[in-house]
C-alpha positions in Angstrom: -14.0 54.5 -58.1 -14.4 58.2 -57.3 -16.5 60.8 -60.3 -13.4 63.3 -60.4 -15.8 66.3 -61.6 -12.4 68.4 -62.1 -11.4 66.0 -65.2 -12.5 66.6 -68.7 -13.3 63.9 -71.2 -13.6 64.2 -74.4 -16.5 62.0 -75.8 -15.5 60.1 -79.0 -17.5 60.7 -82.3 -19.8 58.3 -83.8 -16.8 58.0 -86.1 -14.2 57.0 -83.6 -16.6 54.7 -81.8 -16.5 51.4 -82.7 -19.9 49.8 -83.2 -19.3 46.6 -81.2 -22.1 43.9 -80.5 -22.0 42.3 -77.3 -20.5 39.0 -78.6 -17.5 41.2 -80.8 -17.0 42.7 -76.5 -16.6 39.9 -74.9 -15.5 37.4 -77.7 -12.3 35.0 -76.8 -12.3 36.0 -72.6 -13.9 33.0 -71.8 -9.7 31.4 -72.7 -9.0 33.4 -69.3 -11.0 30.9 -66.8 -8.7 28.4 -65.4 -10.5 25.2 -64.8 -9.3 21.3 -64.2 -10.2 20.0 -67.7 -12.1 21.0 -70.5 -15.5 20.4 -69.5 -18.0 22.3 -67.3 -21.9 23.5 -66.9 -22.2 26.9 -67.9 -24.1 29.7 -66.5 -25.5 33.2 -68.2 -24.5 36.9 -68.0 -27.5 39.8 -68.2 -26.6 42.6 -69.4 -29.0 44.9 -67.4 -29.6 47.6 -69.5 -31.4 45.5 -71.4 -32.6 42.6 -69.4 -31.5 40.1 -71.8 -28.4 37.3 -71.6 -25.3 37.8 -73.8 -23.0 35.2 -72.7 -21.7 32.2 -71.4 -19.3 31.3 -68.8 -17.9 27.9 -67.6 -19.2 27.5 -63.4 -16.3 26.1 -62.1 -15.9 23.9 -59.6 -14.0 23.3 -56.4 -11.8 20.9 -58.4 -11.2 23.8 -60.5 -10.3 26.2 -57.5 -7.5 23.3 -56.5 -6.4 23.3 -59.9 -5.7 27.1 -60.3 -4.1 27.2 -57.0 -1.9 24.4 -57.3 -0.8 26.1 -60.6 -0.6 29.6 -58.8 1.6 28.0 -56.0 4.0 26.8 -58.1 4.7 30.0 -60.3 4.7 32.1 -56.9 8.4 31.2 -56.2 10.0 32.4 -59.2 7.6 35.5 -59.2 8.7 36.5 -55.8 12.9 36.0 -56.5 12.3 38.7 -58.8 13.3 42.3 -57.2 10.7 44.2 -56.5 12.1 47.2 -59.2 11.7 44.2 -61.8 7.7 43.3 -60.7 7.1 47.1 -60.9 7.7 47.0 -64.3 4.9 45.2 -65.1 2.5 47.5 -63.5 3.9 51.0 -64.9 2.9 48.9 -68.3 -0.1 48.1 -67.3 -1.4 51.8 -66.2 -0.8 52.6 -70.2 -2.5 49.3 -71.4 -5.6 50.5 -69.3 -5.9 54.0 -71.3 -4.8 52.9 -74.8 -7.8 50.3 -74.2 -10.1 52.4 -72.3 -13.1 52.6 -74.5 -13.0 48.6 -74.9 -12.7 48.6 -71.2 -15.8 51.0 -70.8 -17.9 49.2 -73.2 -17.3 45.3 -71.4 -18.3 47.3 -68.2 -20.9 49.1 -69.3 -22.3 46.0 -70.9 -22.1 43.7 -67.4 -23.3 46.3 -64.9 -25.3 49.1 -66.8 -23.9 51.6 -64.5 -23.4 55.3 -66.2 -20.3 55.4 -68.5 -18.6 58.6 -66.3 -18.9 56.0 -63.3 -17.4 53.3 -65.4 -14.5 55.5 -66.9 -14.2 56.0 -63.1 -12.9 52.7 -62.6 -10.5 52.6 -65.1 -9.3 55.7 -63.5 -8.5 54.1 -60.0 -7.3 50.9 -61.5 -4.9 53.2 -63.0 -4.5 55.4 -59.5 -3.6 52.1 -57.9 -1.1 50.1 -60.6 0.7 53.5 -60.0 1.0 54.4 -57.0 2.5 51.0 -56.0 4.5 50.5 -58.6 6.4 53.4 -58.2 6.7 52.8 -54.2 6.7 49.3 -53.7 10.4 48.7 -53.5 10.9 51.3 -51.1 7.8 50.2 -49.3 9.2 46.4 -49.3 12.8 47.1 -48.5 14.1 45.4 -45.2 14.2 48.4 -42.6 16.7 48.1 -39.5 14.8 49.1 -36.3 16.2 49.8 -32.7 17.9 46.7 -30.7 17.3 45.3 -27.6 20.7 46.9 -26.6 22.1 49.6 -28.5 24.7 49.0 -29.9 25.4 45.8 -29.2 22.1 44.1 -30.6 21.2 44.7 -34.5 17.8 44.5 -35.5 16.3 44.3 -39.0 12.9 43.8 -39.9 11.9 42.2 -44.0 8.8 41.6 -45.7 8.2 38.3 -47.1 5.0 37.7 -49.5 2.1 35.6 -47.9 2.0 33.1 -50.6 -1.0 32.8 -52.9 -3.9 35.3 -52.0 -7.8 34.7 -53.2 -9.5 37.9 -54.1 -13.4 37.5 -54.0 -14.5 40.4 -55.9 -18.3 42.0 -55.9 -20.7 43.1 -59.3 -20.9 46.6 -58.2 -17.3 47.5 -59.3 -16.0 44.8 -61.3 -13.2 46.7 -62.5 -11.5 48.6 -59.3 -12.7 46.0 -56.7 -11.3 42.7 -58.5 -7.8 44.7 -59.3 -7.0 47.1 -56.8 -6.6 44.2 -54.6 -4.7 42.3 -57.5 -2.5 45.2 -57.9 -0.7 45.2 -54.5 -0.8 41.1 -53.8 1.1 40.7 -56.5 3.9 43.4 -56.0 4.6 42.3 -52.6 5.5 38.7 -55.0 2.5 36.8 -54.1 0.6 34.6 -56.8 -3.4 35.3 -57.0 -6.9 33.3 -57.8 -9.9 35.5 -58.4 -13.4 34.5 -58.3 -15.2 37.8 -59.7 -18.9 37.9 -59.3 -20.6 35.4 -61.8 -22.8 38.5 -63.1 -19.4 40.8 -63.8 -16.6 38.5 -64.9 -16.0 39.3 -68.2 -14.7 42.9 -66.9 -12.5 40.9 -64.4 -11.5 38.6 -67.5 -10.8 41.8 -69.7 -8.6 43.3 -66.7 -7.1 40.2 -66.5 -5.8 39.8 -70.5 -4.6 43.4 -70.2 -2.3 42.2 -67.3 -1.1 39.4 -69.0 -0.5 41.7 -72.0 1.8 43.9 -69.7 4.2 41.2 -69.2 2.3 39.3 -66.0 3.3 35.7 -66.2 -0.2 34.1 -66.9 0.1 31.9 -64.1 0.4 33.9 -61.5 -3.2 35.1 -61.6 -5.9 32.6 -62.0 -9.5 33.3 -62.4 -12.8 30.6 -61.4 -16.0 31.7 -62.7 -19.0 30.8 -61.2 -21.2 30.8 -57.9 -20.0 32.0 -54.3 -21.6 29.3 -51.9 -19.6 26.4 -54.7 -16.3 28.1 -55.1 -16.3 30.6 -51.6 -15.3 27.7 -49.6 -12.8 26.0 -51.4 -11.2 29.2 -52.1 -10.7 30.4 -48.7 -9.2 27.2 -47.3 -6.8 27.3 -50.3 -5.8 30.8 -50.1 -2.3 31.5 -47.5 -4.1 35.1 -47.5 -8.0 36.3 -48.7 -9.5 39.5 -49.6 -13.4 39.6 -49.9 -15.6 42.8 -50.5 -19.4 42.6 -50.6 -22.5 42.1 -47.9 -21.5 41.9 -44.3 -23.8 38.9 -43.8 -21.6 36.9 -46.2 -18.1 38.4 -44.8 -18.8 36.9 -41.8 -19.0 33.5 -43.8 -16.0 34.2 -45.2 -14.4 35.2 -41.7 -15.6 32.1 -40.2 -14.2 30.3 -42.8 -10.5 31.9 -42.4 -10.7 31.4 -38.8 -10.9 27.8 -39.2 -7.4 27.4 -40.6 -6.0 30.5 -38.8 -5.7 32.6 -42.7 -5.3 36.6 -42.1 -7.9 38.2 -44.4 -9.5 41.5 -45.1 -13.0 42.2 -45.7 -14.8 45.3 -46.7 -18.3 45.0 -46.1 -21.2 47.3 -46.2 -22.1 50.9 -44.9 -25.1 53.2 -44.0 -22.8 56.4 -44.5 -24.1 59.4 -43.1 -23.3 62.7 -44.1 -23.6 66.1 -42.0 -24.6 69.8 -43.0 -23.8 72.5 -40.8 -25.4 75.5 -40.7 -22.7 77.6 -42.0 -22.1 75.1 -44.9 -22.7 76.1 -48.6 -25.9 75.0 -49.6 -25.7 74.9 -53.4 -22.5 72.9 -53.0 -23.5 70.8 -50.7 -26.7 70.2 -52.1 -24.6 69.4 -55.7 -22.3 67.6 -54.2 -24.4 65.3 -52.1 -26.3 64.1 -55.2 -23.3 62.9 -56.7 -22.3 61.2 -53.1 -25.6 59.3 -53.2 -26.5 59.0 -56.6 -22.9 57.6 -58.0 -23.2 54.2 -59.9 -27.2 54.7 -58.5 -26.2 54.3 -55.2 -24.5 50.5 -55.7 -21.3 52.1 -53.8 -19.9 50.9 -50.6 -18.9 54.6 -50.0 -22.3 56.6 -50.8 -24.4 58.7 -48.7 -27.8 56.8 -47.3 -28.8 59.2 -44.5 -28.5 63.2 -44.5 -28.7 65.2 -41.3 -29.4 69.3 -41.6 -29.3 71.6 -39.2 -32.5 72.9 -38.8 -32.1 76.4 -39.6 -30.6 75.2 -42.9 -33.1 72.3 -43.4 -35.9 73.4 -45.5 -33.2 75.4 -48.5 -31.6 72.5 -48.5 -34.3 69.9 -49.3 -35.2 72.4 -51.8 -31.5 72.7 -53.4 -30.8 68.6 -53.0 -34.2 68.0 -54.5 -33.5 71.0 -57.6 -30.0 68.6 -57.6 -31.8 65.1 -57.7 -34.5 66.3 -60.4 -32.0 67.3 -62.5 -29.7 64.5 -63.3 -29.9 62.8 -66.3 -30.7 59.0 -66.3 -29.6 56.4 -69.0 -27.8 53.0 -70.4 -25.9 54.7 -73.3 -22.7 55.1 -74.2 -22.4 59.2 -73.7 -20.8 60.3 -70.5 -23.5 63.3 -69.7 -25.3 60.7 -68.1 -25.5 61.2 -64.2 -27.0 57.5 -63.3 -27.6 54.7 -65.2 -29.2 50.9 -64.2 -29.5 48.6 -61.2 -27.9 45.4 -61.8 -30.6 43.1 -61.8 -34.3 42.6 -61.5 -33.6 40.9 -57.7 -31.9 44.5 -57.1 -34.2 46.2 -57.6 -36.7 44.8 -55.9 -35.0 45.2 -52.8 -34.8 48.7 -53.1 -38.7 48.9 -53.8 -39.4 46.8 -50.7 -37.0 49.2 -48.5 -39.0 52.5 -50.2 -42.4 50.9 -50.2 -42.0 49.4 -46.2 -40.6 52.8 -45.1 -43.7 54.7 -46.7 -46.0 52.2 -45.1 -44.0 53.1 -41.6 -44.6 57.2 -42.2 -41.8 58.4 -44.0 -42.4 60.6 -47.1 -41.2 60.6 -51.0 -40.3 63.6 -51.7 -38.9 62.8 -55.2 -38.2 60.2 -56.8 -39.1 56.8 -55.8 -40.6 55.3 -59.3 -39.2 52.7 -61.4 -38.6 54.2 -64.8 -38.8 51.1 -67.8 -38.7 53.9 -70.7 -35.5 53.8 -69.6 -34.0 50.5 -69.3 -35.6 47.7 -67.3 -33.8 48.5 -64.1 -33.5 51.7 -63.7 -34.8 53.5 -60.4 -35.2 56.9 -59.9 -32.7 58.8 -57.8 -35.4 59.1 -54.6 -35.6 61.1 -51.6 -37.1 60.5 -48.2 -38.3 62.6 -45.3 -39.7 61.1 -42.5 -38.1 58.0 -41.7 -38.3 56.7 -38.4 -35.3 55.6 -37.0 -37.0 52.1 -36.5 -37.8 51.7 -39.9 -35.9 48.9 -42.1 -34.6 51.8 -44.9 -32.5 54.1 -41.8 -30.8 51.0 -40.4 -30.3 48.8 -43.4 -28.2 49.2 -46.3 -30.2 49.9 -49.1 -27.2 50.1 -51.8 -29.4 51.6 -54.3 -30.5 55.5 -55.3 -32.5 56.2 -52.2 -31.4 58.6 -49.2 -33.5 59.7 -46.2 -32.9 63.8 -45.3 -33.7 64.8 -41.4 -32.9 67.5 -39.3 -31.3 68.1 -36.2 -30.5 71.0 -33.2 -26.6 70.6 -32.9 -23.4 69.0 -33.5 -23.6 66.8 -30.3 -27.2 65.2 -31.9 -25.7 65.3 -35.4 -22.8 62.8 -34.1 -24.9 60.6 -31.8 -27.5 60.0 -34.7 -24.3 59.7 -37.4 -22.6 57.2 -35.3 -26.3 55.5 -34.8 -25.3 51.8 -36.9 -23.6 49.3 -36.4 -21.2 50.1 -39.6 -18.6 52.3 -39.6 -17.3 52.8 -43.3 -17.6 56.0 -44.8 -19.2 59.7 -43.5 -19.2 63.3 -45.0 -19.3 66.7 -43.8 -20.2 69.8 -45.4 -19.0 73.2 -43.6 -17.6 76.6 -44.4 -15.3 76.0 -41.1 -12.9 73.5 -41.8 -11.0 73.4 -38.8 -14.5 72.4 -37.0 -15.2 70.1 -39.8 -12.1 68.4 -39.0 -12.8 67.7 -35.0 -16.1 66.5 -36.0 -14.9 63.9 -38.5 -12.4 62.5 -35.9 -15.4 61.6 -33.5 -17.3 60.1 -36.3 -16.9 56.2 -36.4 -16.0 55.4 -39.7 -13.0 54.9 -41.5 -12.9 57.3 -44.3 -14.4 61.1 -43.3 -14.9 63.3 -45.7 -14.7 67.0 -45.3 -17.0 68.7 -48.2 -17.2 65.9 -50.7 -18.9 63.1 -50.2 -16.5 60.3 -50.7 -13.9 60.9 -53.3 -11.4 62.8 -51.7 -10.5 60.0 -49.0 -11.1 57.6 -51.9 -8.6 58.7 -54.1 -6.0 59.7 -51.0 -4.3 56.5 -52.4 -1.1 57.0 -49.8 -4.1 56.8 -46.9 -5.7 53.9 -45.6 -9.3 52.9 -46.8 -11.8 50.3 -44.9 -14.3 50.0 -42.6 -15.4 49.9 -38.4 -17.7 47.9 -37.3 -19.7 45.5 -39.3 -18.3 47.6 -42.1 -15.0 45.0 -42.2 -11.5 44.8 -41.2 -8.1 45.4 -42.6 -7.6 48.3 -44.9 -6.8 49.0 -48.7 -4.2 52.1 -50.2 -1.3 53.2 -48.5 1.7 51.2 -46.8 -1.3 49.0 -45.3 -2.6 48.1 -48.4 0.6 46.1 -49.4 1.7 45.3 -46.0 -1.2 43.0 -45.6 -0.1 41.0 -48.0 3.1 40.4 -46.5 4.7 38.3 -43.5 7.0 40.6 -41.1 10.2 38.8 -40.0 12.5 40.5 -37.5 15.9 39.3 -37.0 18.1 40.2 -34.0 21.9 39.6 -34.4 23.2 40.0 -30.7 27.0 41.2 -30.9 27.9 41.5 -27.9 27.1 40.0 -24.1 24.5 37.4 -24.3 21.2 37.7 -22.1 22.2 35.8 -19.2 23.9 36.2 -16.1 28.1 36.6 -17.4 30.3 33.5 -15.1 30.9 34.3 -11.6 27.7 36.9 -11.6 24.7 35.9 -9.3 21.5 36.2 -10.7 20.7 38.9 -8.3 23.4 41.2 -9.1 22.7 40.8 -12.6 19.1 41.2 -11.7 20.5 44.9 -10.3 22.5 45.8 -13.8 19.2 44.9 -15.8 17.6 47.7 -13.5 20.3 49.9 -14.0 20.3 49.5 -17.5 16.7 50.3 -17.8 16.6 53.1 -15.1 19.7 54.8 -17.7 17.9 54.3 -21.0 14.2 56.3 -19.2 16.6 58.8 -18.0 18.6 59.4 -21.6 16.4 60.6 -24.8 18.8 58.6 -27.3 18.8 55.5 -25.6 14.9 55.3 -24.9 
């Protein structure tokens, strides 16, 4: 997910391109859906950088939901008896498939979402991140642990991980790529079987992922994806699924949290944000200025993880503006293939519309554009100009809603004490920046802020890309988390089992309960007293 702006890429010549039309991109990925027969409705797919339709998927049903489960379910078995080394495999493959297909793979998202191409390319990069990372730890990760007894020595305890079954992934448009797989990745590594319903205007990147797994060596039945609309499929899916992953709006996790709750099935759900970021006034201003225009701008601001409110310190405030706005009036729009674009489209005409209404309302309530804050059709028909705000009351819709689009509101404030009652001021909790020259200070700032990922002078990619750390949100923002030991371990059912070798736990022949009562105490009062034993 994260704009690495360390890495180089080389942009291919008109020669090496391939001059693909949209049906030559997406041609044959429709054989990916799994449905119950032959037959369905089908629905189209915009390609917003144009405005215009260029394909056609099945809309599944729930009958079709059943039908890739019940096929799911009964390859999970097989998949599962397979050592974990042997699962791995298929994942060390499928990092390499991603890059020697990378500019196919940027094209199909480019084409679905009409996000920049250097914020596409950075979604095959964390695919790639992820498929890594657990494929070269998952068997260590997985592999049954012994833990302290009851009784030393005389009670053995060992604790294994057993997969969860078959897991439903509902994935979001935003990031079709990393937030259909990189849940993918680790459900099926700790030997579950999956069913993914992308989001019916981004499926043929999730169908393109898909065929690249598959071409790594993933049995095809162990990953199953329904195409079509959330309030058909959502239901079905979560009363199917042993374990279910859903990212997008808060108002529809809590659907899907209902839903889970109904037949008691664990899930995780990352939701959305109003991320704030801080900048002290010893901070850097250039860099924080630079960096905080990627942190809200990435992917025009259609990122769980990007900056919607700034506070400055005061002394600080007005060089700032003036260094953020230099930052924001500089960055290069567009829909093209060439990576020096900075921001590309929204994803659809109802996208951006909301993000009007939240600009236009918070004008009307006093707030102040400052730049930005103009559709721009020359450019493609959804593209809105990177905007920023002054002004905005704290009671207007745009500083407590999430916008999820290029806008940010900058404000001021007299101290760190204000700067982390007004960051902590939402009901979300999922990601927060801070910008300051002293680190150690930064640090004990970020630990009272309530989010889950804090950044320390970036915006959001260095916790992003901490794969071995956990990722998710407080709050409304969600539950569970992604990366790290947690982000397999969800996927998993702990068993402990206890092998008692010795004197069972009752009262030995001839012993009154009392007496043994006493030993029990004993026994206690010596393991406090002995550091090995505690």
């Amino acid at each position: 997910m994260p704009y690495l702006q360390a890495m180089t890429v080389s942009e291919p010549s008109g020669s090496e391109r391939s001059e693909r039309t949209s049906p030559d991109l997406i041609d044959g990925l429709e054989a990916g859906v799994t449905t119950a027969d032959g037959h369905r409705e089908r629905f189209g797919v915009e390609a917003p950088a144009r405005g215009e339709v260029v394909g056609h998927l099945p809309a599944c049903t729930p009958a079709d939901v059943e039908a890739a489960f019940d096929r799911a379910e009964t390859a999970a078995d097989a998949w599962s008896d397979r050592p974990p080394a042997e699962r791995a495999e298929v994942f060390v493959r499928y990092h390499d498939r991603l890059f020697e297909n990378r500019e196919e793979l940027l094209d199909v998202i480019q084409l679905e979402t009409g996000k920049a191409r250097r914020h596409a390319h950075a979604e095959v990069l964390d695919v790639a991140m992820t498929a890594r990372y657990y494929a070269y730890r998952a068997e260590s990760f997985l592999e049954s642990e012994r833990r302290r007894g009851a009784l030393p020595g005389v009670t053995a305890t060992e604790l294994h991980r057993h997969p969860v079954g078959t897991v439903g992934v509902i994935s979001p448009w935003n990031y079709p790529l990393t937030l259909s797989i990189s849940d993918i990745v680790p459900a099926l590594l700790a030997g579950n079987a999956v069913v993914l319903k992308p989001s019916e205007e981004t499926s043929y990147t999730a169908l393109k992922a898909a065929e690249l797994l598959y071409e790594a060596g993933l049995p095809r039945e162990l990953l199953h994806v329904v195409t079509g609309f959330g309030p058909e499929l959502g239901e079905p899916l979560v009363a199917a699924a042993d374990y279910v992953c859903f990212t997008g709006s808060t108002e529809t996790g809590r659907i899907v949290a209902r839903t889970a709750g109904e037949t008691l099935t664990d899930c995780s759900l990352e939701l959305g944000g109003k991320n704030p970021a801080i900048v002290r006034p010893d901070a850097d201003v250039e860099r924080a200025a630079e960096g905080l225009a990627r942190g809200c701008f990435a992917n025009a601001g259609q990122l769980c993880l990007a900056i919607e409110r700034i506070y400055v310190h005061e002394s600080i405030r007005t060089r700032f503006l003036e260094a953020f706005v230099d930052a924001t009036e500089s960055m290069r729009l567009g829909v093209g293939p060439s990576f020096d674009v900075e921001m590309g489209s929204l994803s659809s005409e109802k996208h951006l519309s909301k993000v009007e209404r939240h600009v236009e309302a918070a004008e009307r309530e006093g707030a102040t554009v400052v730049t930005g804050g103009q559709t721009r059709p020359d450019v493609g028909p959804y593209v809105y100009e990177p905007t920023v705000l002054t002004g905005v009351d704290e009671s207007a819709t745009l500083h407590d809603e999430e916008t999820f689009g290029p806008v940010v509101s900058v404000s001021g404030y007299a101290d760190d004490d204000e700067a982390i009652r007004r960051a902590n001021d939402t009901e979300y909790g999922l990601n927060a920046s801070i910008w300051t020259d002293d680190t150690e200070r930064g640090r004990e700032l970020a630990a009272r802020i309530e989010a889950g990922t804090v950044n320390v002078n970036e915006s959001y990619a260095a916790a992003w890309a901490s794969m071995d750390a956990p990722m998710g949100g407080m709050g409304d923002s969600g539950i569970g988390r992604r990366h790290g030991k947690e982000g397999l371990f969800r996927f998993t059912e702990s068993q402990t089992v206890a092998t008692q070798r010795g004197p069972q736990f009752a009262a030995p022949g001839g012993i009154s309960y009392r007496l043994y009562a006493k030993l029990l105490d004993a026994t206690m009062a010596l393991q406090r007293r002995v550091p090995g034993l505690r």
